[in-house]
C-alpha positions as CSV (number, residue, x, y, z in Angstrom):
1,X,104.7,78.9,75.1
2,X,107.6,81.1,74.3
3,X,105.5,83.9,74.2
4,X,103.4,83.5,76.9
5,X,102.0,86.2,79.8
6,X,101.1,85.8,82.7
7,X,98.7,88.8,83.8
8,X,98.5,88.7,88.0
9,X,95.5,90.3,90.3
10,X,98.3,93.2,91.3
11,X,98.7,94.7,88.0
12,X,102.0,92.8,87.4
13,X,102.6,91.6,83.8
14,X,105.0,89.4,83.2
15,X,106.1,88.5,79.1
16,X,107.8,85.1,77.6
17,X,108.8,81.9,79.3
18,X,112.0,83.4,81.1
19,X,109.8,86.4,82.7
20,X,107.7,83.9,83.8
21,X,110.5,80.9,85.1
22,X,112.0,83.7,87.0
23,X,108.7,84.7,88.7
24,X,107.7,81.6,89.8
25,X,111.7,80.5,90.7
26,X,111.5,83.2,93.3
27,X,108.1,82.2,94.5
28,X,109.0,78.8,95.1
29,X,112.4,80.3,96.7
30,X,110.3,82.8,99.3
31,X,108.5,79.5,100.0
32,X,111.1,77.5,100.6
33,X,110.0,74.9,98.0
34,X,107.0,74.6,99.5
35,X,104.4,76.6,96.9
36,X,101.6,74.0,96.8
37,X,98.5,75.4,94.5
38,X,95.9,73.4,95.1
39,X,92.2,73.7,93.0
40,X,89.1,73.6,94.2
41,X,87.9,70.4,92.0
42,X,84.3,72.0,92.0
43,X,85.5,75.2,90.5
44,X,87.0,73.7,87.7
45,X,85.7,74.6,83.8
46,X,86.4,74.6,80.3
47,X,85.5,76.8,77.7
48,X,83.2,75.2,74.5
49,X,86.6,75.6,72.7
50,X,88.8,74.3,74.8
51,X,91.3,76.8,74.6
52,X,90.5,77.5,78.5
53,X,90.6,76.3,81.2
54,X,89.8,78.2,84.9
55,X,89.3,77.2,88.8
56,X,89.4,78.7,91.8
57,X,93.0,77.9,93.4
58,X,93.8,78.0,97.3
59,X,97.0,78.7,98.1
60,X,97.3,77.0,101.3
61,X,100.8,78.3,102.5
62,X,98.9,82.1,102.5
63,X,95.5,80.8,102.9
64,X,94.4,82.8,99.9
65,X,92.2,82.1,97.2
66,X,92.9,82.7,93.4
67,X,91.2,82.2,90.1
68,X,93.3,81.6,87.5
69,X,92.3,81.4,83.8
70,X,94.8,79.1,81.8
71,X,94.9,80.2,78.2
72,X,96.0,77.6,75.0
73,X,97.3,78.2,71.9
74,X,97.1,76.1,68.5
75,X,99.9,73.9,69.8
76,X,98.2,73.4,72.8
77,X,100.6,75.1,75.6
78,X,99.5,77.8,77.5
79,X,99.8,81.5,76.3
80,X,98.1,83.2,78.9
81,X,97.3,82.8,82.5
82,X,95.2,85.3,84.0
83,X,95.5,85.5,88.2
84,X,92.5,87.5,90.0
85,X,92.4,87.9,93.6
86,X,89.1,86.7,95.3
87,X,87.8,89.1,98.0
């Protein structure tokens, strides 16, 4: 959504859809176009609402593992992703 956030595992907040373009853009440019997420299909779960969704995500290119929470609004586009590091 236009107003979306994007809350990372480092503290980093990042607010509305340019913030969040920008972030990613230079992730993908670090990578060299090669930022592949990729979800652990067993991890995956959606609220009783359906207004979220969450898995664990490896990212293979640092071989780390996330867990992201994908938050919807009434329109159905995502309004908040929470990242957490897993230790």
């Amino acid at each position: 959504s236009e107003d979306c956030v994007v809350e990372c595992s480092d503290g980093m907040v990042l607010k509305g859809r340019k913030a969040v373009a920008d972030f990613y853009a230079g992730v993908m440019a670090a990578a060299k176009d090669n930022f592949c997420p990729v979800p652990v299909k067993d991890s995956i779960s959606q609220s009783a609402n359906g207004r979220c969704i969450a898995a664990e995500v490896h990212l293979p290119q640092i071989d780390k593992y996330v867990g992201d929470f994908w938050y919807f609004n009434d329109a159905g586009k995502i309004n908040l992703l929470k990242i957490y590091a897993k230790t």
